[in-house]
N, C-alpha and C positions, 0 to 999 in steps of 0.2 A: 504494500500500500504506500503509495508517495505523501510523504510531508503535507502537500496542497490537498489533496483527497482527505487526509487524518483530521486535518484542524476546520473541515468545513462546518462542524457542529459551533465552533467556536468563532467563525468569523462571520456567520451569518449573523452572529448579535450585533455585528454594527450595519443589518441594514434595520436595525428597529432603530424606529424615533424614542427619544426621552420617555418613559413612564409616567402617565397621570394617574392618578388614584382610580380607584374604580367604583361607581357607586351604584351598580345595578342591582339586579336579584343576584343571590350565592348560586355562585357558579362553580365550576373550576378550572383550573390553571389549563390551557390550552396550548401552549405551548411542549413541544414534542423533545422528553428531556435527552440527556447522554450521560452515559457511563458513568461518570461521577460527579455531574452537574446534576443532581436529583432535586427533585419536587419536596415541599415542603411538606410535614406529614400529612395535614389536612387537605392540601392541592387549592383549596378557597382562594378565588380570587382577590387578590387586593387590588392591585392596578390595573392598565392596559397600554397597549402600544398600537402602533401602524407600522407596520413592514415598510419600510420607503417604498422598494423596488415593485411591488405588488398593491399597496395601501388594501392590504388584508388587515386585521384590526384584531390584536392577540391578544388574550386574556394570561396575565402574570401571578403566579401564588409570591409569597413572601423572598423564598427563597431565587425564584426565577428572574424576579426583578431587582434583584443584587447582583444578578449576574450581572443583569444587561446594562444597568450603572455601573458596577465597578467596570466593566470593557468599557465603558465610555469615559471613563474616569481616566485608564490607564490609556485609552487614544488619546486624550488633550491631554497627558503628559510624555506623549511619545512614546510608550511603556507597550513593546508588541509582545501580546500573549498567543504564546506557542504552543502552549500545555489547556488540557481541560484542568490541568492539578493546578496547574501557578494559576488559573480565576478562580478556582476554589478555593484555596489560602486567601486571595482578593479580595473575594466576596465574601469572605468569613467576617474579615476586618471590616470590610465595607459595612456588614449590617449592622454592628456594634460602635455606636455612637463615641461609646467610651473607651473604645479598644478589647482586642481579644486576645483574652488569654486561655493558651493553647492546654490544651488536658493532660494531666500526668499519666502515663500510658496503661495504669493498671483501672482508669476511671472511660477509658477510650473505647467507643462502642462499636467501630471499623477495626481493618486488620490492622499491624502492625505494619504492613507496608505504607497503608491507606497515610498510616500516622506518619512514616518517615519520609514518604512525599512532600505530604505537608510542612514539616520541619524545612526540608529540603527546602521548600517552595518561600516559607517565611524569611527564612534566614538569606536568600537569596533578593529577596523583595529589600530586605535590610539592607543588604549591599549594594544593591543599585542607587541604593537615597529614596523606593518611593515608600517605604514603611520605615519607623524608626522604633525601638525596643523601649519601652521603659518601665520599670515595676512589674516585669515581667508581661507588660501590656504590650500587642504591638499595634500601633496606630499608625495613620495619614501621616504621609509627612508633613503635614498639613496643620496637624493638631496639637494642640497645647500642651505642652511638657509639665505643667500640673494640675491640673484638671483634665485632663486626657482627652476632650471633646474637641470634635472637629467642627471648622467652621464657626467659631465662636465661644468664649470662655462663657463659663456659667458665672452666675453675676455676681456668685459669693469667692470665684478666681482671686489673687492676690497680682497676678501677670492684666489681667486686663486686656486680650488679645481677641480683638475685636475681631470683624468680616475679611478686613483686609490684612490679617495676620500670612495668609499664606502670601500674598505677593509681596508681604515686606520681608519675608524671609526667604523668596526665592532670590527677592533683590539682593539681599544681603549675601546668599551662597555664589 
C-alpha cells in the first residue's frame, strides 16, 4: 500500500469546513471512522461540517470533531500529519482545555502498543515546538504555562495571558 493511498483517511479531514455545533434531533456521528480515529462511545452528534469538495453536510460525535480541529489546527501551523497515531495524540490534547495527561500504563485501556505510539507520538509533538510538557500536562503550545488553558488565562491566572498570548509568543520564539 503506498504512503498516498494509507493517509487518505486522514487527509480527507481537511476537505471539511470548520465544525459548528449541532442542534438538531440526537442523531449520530456520521462520519465513516479509521483504525484508531474511533467514534466517541455514544457516537451522539454534537456538531456538523460541509465536505468543501462535495458540500455533503457530516454529522460529528465529540471525538470526530477533534479530529477534524486538531488537523486544522496542525494545517495553520504547518504541522503535516502523516500518522492516524500523531492526530490521535493531537486530538487527545486538542479536547482537553487544560491539557492531557497521559495514563500510567497499568490504568491504560488499549494495548501496550496503542500506548507506546502515543508516547511516541507526544513526545514527538514536544519536539517539534507544537505541544509543550508541563506538570506532567501536555498542552498547545499555545497555552498558558500556569493555568494550563489554551486561548486564554482563567481570570483567577496570576500570568494574565490574554487572546493574543499565542502570537506574542510566537513573536517572541
Amino acid at each position: 500500500m503506498s504512503g498516498a493511498s494509507h493517509n487518505r483517511p486522514i487527509q480527507r479531514l481537511g476537505l471539511f469546513a470548520q465544525p459548528t455545533p449541532y442542534r438538531g434531533q440526537t442523531r449520530p456521528c456520521t462520519l465513516i471512522g479509521a483504525s484508531v480515529l474511533c467514534h466517541a462511545a455514544d457516537k451522539k452528534a454534537v456538531a456538523e461540517t460541509v465536505r468543501t469538495d462535495t458540500g455533503v453536510r457530516v454529522l460529528l460525535c465529540d471525538h470526530c470533531r477533534s479530529y477534524v480541529e486538531a488537523y486544522h489546527w496542525a494545517a495553520s501551523q504547518g504541522l503535516v500529519i502523516g500518522s492516524e497515531t500523531l492526530l490521535y495524540a493531537l486530538a487527545l490534547v486538542w479536547r482537553y482545555e487544560c491539557g492531557y495527561t497521559a495514563p500510567i500504563v497499568q490504568k491504560w485501556q488499549g494495548s501496550r502498543i496503542q500506548l507506546s505510539h502515543l508516547s511516541h507520538n507526544l513526545k514527538a509533538l514536544c519536539g517539534s515546538g507544537h505541544l509543550q510538557r508541563i506538570d506532567g500536562r501536555y498542552l498547545l503550545h499555545d497555552a498558558c504555562p500556569a493555568c494550563y488553558r489554551r486561548g486564554g488565562c482563567d481570570k483567577k491566572c496570576m500570568l494574565h495571558m490574554g487572546e493574543d498570548f499565542a502570537q506574542r509568543r510566537e513573536a517572541q520564539l
